[in-house]
C-alpha positions as CSV (number, residue, x, y, z in Angstrom):
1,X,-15.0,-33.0,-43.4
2,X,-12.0,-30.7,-43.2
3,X,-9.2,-31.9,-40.7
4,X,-8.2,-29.2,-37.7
5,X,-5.0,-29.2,-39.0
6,X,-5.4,-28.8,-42.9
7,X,-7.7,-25.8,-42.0
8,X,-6.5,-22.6,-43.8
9,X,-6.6,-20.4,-41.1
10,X,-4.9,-23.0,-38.9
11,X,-2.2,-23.2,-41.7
12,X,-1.9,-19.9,-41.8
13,X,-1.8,-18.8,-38.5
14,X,1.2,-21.9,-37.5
15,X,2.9,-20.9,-40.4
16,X,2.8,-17.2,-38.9
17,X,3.9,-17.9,-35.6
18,X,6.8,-19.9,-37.0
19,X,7.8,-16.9,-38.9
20,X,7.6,-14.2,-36.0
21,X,8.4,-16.6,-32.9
22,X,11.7,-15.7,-32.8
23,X,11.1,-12.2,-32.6
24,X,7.8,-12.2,-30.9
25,X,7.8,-14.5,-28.0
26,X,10.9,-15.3,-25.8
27,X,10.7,-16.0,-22.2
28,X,11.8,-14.1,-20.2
29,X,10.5,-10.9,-22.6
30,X,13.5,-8.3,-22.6
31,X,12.9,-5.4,-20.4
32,X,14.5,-3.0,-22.4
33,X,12.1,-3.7,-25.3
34,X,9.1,-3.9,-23.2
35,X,10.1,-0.3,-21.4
36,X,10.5,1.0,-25.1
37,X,7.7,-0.5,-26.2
38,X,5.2,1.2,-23.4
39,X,7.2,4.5,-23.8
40,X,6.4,4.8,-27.4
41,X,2.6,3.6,-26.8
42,X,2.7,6.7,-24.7
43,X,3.8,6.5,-21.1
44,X,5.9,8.8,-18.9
45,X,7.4,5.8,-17.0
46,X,7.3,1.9,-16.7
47,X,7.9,-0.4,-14.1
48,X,7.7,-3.9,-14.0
49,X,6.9,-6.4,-10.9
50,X,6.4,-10.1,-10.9
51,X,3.0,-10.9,-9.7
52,X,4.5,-13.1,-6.6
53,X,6.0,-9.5,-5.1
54,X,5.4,-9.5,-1.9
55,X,3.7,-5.9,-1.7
56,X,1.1,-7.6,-4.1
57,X,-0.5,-10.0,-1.3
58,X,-3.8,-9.1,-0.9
59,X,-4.7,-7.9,-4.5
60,X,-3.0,-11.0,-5.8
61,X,-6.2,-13.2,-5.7
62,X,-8.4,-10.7,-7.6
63,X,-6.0,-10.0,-10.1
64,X,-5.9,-13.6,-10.9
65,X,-9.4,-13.9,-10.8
66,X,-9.5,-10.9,-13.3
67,X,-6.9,-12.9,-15.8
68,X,-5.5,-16.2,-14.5
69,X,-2.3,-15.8,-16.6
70,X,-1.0,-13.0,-15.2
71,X,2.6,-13.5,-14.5
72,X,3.9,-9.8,-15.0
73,X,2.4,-6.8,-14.4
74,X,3.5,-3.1,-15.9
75,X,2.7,0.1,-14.2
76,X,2.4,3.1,-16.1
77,X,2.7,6.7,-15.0
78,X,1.2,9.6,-17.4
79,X,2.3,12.9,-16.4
80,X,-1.0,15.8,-15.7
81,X,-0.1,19.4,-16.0
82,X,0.5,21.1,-12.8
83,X,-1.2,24.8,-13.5
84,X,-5.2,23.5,-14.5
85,X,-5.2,21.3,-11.1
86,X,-4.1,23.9,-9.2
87,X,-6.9,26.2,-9.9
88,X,-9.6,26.9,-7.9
89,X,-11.7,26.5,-10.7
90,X,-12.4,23.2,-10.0
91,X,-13.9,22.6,-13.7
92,X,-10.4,23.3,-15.4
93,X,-8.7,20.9,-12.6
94,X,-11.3,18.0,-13.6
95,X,-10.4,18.6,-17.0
96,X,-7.3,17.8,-16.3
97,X,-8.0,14.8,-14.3
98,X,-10.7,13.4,-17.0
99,X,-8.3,14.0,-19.9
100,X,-5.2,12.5,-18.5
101,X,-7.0,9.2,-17.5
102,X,-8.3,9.2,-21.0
103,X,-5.0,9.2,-22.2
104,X,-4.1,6.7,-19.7
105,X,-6.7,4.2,-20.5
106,X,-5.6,4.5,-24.3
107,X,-2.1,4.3,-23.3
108,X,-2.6,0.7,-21.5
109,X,-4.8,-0.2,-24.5
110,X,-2.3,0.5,-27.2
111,X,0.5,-1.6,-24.6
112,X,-1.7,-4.3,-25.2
113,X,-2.3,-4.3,-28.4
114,X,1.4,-4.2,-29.4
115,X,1.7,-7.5,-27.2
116,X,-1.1,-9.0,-28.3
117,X,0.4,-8.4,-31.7
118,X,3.9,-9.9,-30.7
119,X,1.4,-13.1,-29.2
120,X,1.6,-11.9,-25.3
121,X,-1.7,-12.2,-24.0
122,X,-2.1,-9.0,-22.1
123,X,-5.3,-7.6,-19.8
124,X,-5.5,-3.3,-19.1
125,X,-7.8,-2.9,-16.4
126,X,-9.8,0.7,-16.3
127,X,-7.6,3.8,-14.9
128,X,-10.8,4.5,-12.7
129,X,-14.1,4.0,-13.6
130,X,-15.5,1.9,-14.7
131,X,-15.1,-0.7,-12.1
132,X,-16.7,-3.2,-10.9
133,X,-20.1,-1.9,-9.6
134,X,-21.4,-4.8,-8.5
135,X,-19.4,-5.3,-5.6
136,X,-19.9,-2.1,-4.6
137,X,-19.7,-0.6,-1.6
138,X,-16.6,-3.4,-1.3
139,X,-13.4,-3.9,-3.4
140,X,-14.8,-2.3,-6.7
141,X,-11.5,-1.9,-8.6
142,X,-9.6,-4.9,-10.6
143,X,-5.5,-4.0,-9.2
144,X,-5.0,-0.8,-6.6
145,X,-2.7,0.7,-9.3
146,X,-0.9,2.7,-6.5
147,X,0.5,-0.8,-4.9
148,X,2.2,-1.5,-8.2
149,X,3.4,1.4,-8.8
150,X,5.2,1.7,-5.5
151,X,6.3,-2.3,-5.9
152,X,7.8,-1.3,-9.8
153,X,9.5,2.0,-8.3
154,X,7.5,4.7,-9.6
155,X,7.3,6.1,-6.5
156,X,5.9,6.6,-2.7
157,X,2.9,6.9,-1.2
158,X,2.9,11.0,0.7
159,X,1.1,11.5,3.8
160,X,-2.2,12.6,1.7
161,X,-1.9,8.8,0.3
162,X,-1.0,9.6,-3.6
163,X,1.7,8.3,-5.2
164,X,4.6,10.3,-5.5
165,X,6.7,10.0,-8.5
166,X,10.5,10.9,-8.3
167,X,10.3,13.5,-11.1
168,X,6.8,14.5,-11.7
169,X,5.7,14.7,-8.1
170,X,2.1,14.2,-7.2
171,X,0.8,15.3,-10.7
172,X,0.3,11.8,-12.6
173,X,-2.3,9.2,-13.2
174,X,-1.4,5.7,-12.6
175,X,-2.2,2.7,-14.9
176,X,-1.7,-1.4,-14.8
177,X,-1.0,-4.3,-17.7
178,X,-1.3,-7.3,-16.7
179,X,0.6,-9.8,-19.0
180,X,1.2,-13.4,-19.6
181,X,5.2,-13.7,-19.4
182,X,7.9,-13.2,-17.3
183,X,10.5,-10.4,-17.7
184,X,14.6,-10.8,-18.1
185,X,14.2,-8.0,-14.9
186,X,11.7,-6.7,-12.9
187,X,11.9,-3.0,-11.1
188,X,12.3,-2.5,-7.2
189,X,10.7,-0.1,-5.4
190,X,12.4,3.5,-4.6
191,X,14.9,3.5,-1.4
192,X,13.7,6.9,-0.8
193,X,10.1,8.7,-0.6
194,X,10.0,12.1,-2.5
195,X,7.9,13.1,-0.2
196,X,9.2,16.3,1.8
197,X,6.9,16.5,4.6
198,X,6.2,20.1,4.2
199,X,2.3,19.6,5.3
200,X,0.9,21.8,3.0
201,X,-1.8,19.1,1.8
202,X,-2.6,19.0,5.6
203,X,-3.4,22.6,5.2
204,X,-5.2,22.8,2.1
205,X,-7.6,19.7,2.5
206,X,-11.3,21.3,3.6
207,X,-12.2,18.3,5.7
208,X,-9.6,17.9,7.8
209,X,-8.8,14.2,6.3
210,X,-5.1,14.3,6.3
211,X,-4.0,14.7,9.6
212,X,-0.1,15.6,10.6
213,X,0.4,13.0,12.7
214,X,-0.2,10.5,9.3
215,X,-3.9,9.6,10.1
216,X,-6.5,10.0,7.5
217,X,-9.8,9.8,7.7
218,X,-11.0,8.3,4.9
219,X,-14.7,9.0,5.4
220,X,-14.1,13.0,5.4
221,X,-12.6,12.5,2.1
222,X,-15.0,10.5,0.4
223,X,-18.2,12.5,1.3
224,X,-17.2,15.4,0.0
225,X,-14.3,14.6,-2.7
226,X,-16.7,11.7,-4.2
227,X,-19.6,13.5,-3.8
228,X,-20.8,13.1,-7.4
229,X,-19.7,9.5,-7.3
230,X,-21.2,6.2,-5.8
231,X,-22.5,6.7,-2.7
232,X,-22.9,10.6,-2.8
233,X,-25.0,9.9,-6.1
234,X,-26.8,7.3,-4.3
235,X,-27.7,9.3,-2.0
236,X,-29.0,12.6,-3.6
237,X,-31.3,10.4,-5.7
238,X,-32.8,9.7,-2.1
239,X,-33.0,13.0,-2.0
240,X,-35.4,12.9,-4.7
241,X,-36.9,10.1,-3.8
242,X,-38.4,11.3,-0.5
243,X,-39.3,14.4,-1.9
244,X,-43.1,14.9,-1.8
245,X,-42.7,18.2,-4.1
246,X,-40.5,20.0,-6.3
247,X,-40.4,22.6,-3.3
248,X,-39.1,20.1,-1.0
249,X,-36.5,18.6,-3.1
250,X,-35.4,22.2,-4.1
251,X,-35.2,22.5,-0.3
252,X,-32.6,20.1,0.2
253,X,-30.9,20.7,-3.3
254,X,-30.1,24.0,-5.0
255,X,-30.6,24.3,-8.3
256,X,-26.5,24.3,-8.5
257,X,-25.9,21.0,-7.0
258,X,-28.6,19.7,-9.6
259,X,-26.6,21.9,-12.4
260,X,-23.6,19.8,-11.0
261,X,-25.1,16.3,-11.0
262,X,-26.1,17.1,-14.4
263,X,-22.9,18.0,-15.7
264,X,-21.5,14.5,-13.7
265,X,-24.3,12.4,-15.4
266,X,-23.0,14.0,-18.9
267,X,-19.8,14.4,-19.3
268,X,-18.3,12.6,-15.9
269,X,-18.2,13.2,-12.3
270,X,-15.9,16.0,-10.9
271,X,-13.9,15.5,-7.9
272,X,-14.5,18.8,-5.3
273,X,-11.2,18.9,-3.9
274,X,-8.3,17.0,-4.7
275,X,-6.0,19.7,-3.1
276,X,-4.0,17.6,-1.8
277,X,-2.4,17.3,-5.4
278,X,-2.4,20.6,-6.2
279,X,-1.0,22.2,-3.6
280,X,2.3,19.3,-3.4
281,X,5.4,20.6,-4.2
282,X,7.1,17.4,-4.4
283,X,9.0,16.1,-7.1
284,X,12.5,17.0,-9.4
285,X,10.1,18.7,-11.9
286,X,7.8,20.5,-9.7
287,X,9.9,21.6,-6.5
288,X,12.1,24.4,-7.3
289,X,9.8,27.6,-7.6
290,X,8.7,26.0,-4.0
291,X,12.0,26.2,-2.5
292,X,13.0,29.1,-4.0
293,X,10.1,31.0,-2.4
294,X,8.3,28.8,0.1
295,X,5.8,31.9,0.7
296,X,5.3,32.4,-2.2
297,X,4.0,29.0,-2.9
298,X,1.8,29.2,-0.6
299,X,0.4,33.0,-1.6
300,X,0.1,31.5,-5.4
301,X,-1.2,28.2,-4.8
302,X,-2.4,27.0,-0.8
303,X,-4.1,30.1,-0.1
304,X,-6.2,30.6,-3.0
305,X,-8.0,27.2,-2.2
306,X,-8.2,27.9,1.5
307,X,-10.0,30.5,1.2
308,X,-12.4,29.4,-1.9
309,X,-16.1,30.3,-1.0
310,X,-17.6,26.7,-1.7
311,X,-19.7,24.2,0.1
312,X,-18.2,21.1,2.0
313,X,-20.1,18.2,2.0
314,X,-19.9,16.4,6.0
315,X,-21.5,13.5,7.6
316,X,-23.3,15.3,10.6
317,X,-21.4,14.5,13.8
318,X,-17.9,13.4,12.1
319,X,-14.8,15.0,12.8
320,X,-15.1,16.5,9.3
321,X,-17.9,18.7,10.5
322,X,-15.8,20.5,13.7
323,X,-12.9,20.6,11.2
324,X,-15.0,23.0,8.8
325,X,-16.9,25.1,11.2
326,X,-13.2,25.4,13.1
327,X,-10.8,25.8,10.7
328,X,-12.6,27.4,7.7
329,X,-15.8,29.5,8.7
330,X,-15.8,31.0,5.3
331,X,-16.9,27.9,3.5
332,X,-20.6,26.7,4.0
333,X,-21.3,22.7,5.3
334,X,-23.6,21.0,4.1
335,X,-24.6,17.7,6.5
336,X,-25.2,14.7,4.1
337,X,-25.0,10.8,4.5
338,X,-21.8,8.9,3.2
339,X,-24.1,6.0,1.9
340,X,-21.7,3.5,2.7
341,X,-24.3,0.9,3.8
342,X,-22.3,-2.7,4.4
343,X,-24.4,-5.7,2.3
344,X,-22.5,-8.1,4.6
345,X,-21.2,-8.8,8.3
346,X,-17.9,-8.9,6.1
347,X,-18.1,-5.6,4.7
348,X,-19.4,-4.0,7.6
349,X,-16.2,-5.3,9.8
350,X,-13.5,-4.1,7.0
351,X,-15.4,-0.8,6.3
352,X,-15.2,0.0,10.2
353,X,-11.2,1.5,9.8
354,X,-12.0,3.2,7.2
355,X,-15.4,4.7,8.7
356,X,-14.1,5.6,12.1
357,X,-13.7,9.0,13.6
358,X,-10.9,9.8,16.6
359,X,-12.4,12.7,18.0
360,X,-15.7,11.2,18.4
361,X,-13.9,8.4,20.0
362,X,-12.1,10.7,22.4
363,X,-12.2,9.5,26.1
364,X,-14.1,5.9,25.0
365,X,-12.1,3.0,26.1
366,X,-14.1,-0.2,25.7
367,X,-13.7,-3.8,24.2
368,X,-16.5,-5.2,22.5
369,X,-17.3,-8.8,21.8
370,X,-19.3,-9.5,18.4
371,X,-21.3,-12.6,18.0
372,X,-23.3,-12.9,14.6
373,X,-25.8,-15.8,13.9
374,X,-28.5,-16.6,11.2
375,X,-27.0,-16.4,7.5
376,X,-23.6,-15.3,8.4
377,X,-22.0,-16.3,11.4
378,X,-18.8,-14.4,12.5
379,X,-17.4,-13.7,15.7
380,X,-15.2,-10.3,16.0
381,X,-13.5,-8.2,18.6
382,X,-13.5,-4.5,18.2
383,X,-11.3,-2.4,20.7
384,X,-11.3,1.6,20.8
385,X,-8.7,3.0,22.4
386,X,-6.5,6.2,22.7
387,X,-8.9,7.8,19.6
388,X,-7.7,4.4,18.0
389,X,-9.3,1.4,16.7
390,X,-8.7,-2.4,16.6
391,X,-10.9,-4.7,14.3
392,X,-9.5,-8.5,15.1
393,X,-11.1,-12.0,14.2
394,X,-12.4,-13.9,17.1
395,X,-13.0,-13.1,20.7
396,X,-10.4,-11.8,22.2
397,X,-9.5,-10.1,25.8
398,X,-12.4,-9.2,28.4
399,X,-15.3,-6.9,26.6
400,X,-17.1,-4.4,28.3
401,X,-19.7,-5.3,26.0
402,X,-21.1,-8.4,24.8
403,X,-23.4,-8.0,21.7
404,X,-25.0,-11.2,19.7
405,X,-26.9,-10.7,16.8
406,X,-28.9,-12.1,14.2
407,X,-26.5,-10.9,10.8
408,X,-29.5,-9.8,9.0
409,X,-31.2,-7.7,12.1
410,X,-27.7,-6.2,12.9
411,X,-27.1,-5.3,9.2
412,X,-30.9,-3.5,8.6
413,X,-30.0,-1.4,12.0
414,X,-26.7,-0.5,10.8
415,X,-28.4,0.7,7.3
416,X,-31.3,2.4,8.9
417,X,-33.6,0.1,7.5
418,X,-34.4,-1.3,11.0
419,X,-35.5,-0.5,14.9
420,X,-32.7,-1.3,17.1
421,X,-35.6,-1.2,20.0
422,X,-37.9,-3.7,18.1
423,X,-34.5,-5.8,17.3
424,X,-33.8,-5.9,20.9
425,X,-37.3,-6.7,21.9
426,X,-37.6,-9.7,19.7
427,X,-33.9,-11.0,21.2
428,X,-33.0,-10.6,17.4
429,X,-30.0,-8.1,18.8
430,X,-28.8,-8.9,22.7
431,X,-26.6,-7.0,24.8
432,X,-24.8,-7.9,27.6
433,X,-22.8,-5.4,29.6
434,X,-23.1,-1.7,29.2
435,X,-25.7,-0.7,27.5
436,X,-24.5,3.1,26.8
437,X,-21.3,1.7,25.2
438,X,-23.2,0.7,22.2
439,X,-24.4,4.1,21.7
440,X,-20.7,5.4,22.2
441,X,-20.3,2.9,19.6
442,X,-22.1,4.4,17.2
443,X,-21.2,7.3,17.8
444,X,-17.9,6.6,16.3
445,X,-19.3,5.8,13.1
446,X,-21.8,8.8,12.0
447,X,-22.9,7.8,8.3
């Protein structure tokens, strides 16, 4: 029987690290050499944060789930060229998008293969997709790569909630490493926010999600942006599914949203907007022809998607579907459902923020009490207010309304799947207070 340490490839591979240690592993790892080494691999711009930054709270237990060793992490920033995402044909923008997080992915690959060959362990989660689908519709992706990159000082977050990079403006894909060493330095984020405030993403987005004030309505965006993703997929294969015939599913899809599924389903799902980037003018590289001629800018690039013939995809009765019909009567709406069915009490408290439309809310004013039973207990207070909304743990102030529910009834009524009338029947859903409230309730939350 061969001892462990007379093995050859145990020999060999002692003897190797000997030989290289030097070199190869030092702690702290020299940032110079680790910013060299991700700019040849193929990066724009590195940035390095220590996985205790504060910014990197709420991600941090995932991330160490994901690779318990993390101690470092690297953001990476790949530049996208501006002209093929502004055009309003949206096929050469997603192109763009698609290539440049293929050369992102491979970017973050080859960073950790030249640590792994130096003997830093080293994780590169996905760019995008894929992501962790079984979670889905909660926290899907590994790291938020836009919370790095803010923390390591490749930028600020705009008002249509990109990153904006000092030089290359909106037009960049963000990447993470997550690595198994500390650094001689670490990056801090930007004193400044290249963001200019010009509200020309305001302008351009066709639903109405960014507003000026700062608020963004995250539902708008996702219906229609991610239409060919997730929960828009999800729910055109409903489509089919309730179909009796091939003349009622062609009644609900044309044959060009099928052409379009097809081409997500074959060579990756296009995003229907994203104007936001295109129209941005941020940025040292990208800003001058915008304020050398701020008209012209928006001649050349705003207007041109403004007044695109396409369809917008809304949730019927969301703010998104006023902001279409108001603002841009030359595109055609489409009513459709977001999809974004909670699979917990959980989920469906964090997802109502993100779910949550003002206008609908305008003139409610009401506290509600939560009380949930049966396989997940929670209690919760939810306050609308001002066209705002408050999600806190606990009971807290006097509600208007008082609703206790069984978790599972509450959860099949908020997905459809259930009678709220048969729910209240069987005392499975009670209400105490003003009744109508609830239905203002849900009227705040059109899926």
């Amino acid at each position: 029987m061969v001892k462990l340490d007379e093995h050859p490839t145990v020999r060999h591979v002692r003897e190797e690290f000997q030989r290289t240690a030097a070199v190869a592993w030092s702690t702290p790892l020299d940032a110079d050499w680790l910013r060299h080494l991700c700019l040849e691999a193929g990066a724009d711009d590195v940035g390095v944060v220590e996985i205790n930054r504060p910014e990197l709270a709420k991600d941090r237990q995932d991330i160490l789930a994901c690779f318990p060793h993390t101690k470092s992490l690297i953001g990476l920033v790949c530049r996208m060229n501006r002209e093929p995402i502004r055009s309003p044909s949206r096929s050469v923008a997603n192109l763009e998008f698609h290539h440049a997080g293929d050369r992102m992915n491979d970017v973050a690959r080859a960073v950790v293969t030249a640590l792994e060959a130096h003997g830093v362990r080293a994780m590169n989660p996905s760019m995008g997709f894929p992501m962790e689908m079984d979670r889905f519709p909660g926290r899907i992706w590994v790291v938020s790569h836009k919370l790095v990159a803010v923390a390591a000082g490749l930028g600020q977050m705009g008002i249509h909630r990109n990153v904006i990079h000092p030089k290359f403006g909106s037009f960049i894909v963000l990447g993470t490493v997550l690595i198994d060493a500390t650094m001689s330095s670490y990056d801090k984020s930007l004193d400044y926010n290249p963001c200019v405030e010009c509200k020309l993403c305001v302008a351009a987005c066709p639903t109405g999600a960014i507003g000026a004030d700062g608020h963004f309505n995250f539902s708008a965006c996702y219906t229609h942006n991610y239409r060919e993703f997730m929960s828009g997929f999800t729910n055109w294969v409903e489509q089919i599914a309730s179909s009796r015939s091939a003349w009622e599913y062609r009644a609900k899809v044309s044959d060009a949203e099928s052409a379009s599924m097809w081409q997500s389903l074959s060579f990756g799902a296009n995003y229907k907007a994203a104007y936001c980037l295109s129209v941005c003018p941020a940025g040292e590289e990208v800003i001058a022809p915008y304020l050398d001629s701020p008209k012209r800018h928006m001649e050349e690039v705003v207007k041109p998607l403004q007044h695109k013939p396409e369809t917008i995809y809304v949730v019927a009765g969301s703010d998104a579907e006023s902001h279409v019909a108001r603002r841009f009567p030359e595109k055609t709406l489409k009513r459709v459902g977001n999809g974004l069915r909670p699979q917990s009490i959980a989920q469906f408290l964090a997802g109502l923020p993100n779910t949550f439309q003002r206008e609908q809310a305008a003139g409610l004013d009401a506290t509600y009490h939560f009380t949930f039973t049966g396989a997940e207990t929670r209690q919760a207070t939810v306050t609308i207010r001002d066209k705002t909304i408050r999600v806190e743990s606990g009971h807290v102030g006097r509600p208007q309304l008082r609703v206790v529910a069984d978790s599972r009834a509450w959860l099949r009524f908020i997905r459809k799947e259930g009678s709220l009338v048969w729910a209240l029947l069987t005392r499975r859903i009670r209400l105490k207070g003003v009744p109508k409230l609830l239905m203002a309730f849900g009227k705040c939350f059109p899926s």
